[in-house]
C-alpha positions as CSV (number, residue, x, y, z in Angstrom):
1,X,104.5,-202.4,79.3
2,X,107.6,-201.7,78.2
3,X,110.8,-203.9,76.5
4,X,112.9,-202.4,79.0
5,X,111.1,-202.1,82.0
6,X,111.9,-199.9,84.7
7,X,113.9,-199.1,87.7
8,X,113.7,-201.9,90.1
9,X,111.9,-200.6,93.1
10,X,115.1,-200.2,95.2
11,X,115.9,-197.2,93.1
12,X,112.1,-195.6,93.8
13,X,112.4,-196.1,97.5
14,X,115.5,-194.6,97.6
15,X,114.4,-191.2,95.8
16,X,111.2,-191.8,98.5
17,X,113.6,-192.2,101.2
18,X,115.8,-188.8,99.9
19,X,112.8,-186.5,99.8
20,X,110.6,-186.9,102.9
21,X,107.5,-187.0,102.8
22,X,107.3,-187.5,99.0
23,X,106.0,-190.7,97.0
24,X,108.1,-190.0,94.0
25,X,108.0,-193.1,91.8
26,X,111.0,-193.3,89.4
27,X,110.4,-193.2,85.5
28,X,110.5,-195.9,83.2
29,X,113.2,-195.8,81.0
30,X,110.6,-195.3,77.9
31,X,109.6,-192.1,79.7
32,X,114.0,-191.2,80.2
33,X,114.7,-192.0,76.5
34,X,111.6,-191.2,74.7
35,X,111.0,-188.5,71.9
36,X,110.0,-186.0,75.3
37,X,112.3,-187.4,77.8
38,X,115.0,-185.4,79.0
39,X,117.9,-187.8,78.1
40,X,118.4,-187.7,74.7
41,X,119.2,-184.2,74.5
42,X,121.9,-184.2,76.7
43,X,123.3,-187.8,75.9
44,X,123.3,-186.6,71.6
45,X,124.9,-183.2,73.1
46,X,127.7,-185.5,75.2
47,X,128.2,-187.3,72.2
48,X,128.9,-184.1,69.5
49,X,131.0,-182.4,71.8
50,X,133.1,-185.5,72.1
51,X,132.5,-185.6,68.0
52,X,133.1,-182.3,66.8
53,X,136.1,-182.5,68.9
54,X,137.4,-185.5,67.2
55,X,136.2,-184.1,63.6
56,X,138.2,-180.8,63.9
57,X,141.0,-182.6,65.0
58,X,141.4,-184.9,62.0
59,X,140.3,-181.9,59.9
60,X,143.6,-180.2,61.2
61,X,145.2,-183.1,59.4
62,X,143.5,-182.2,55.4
63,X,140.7,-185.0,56.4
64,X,137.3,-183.9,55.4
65,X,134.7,-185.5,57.5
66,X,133.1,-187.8,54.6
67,X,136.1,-189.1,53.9
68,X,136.5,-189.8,57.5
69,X,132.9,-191.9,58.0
70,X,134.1,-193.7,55.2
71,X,137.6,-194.6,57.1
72,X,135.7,-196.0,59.9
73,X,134.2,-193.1,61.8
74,X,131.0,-194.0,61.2
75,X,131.5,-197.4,63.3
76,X,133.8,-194.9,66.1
77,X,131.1,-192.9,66.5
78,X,128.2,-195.5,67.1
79,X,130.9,-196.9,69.6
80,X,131.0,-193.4,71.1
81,X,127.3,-192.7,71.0
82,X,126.7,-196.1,72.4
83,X,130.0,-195.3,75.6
84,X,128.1,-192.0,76.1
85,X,124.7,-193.3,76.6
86,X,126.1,-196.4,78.9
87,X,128.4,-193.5,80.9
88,X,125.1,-191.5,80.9
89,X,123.0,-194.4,82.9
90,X,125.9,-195.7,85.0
91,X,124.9,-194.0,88.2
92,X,121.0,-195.9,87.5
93,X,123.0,-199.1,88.4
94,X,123.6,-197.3,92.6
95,X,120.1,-196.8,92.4
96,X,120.1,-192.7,91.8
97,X,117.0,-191.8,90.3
98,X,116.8,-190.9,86.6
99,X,116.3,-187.2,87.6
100,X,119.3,-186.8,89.4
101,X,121.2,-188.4,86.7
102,X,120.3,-186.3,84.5
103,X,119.8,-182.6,86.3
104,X,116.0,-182.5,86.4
105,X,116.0,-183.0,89.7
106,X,115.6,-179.5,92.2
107,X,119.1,-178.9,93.1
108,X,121.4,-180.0,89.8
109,X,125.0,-180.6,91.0
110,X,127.2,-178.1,89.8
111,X,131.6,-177.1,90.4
112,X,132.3,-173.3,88.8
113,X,131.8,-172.8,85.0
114,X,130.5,-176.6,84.8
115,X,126.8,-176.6,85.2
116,X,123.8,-178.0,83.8
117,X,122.8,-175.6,81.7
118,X,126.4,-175.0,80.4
119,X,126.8,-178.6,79.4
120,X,123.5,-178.3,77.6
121,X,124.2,-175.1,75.7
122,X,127.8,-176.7,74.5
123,X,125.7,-180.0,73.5
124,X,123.4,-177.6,71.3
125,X,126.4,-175.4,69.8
126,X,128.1,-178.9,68.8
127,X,125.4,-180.3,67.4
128,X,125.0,-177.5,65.1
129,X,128.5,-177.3,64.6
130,X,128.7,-180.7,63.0
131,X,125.5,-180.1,61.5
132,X,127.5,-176.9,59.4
133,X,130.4,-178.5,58.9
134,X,128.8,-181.2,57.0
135,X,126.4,-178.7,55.1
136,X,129.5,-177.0,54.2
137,X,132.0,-179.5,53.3
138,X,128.9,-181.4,51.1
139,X,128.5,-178.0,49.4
140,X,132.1,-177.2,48.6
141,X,133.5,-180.7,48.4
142,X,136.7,-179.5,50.4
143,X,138.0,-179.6,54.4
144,X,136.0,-176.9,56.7
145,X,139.5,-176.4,58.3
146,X,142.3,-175.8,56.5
């Protein structure tokens, strides 16, 4: 049993209903989010692209970024982390199935260059990019980018 439940069963009869003659049942939100789900890694990767972005950008300007989680970007980005993770799980309120949502499904939706895989291997690069720069900054005191 879990705090959040799960899908009401709309959303499990409709991934029924889009792959005949298959009984999927759709996941529990504790299966989605858990330590082996498949949404956290994409949802943390959102959320450092959209960071390292935002860090670069102020580190354009002579900011390092300790200095700006101490001017308020820690509560920005728990607003952002929390906006990505609600943007993430907005198509769950139509009734699309988790696996859709997120790509694990057998046909991920893709347009050009923008693909599932892509969007993972920037998520992973930006993670480790703010990952260096604060290793870097901590051990020289000083503004990656200057």
């Amino acid at each position: 049993s879990s705090p959040w439940g799960s899908l009401p069963p709309a959303a499990a009869s409709s991934s029924a209903s889009r792959a005949p003659g298959s009984a999927k049942q759709q996941q529990s939100f504790d299966a989605v989010m858990g330590f082996d789900g498949f949404a956290p890694e994409l949802i943390n990767g959102r959320a450092a692209m959209l960071g390292f972005v935002a860090a670069v950008m102020a580190e354009t300007h002579g900011d390092s970024l300790f200095s700006q989680l101490l001017a308020g970007g820690f509560q920005s980005a728990l607003l952002v982390i929390a906006l990505v993770t609600l943007a993430s799980f907005a198509p769950a309120v139509r009734q699309v199935p988790f696996d859709t949502i997120f790509g694990k499904d057998k046909t991920p939706a893709s347009f050009g260059p923008f693909t599932q895989t892509a969007e993972l291997i920037n998520g992973r690069a930006a993670m480790l990019g703010l990952a260096a720069l604060f290793f870097i900054e901590g051990t020289s005191g000083q503004p990656f980018f200057l």
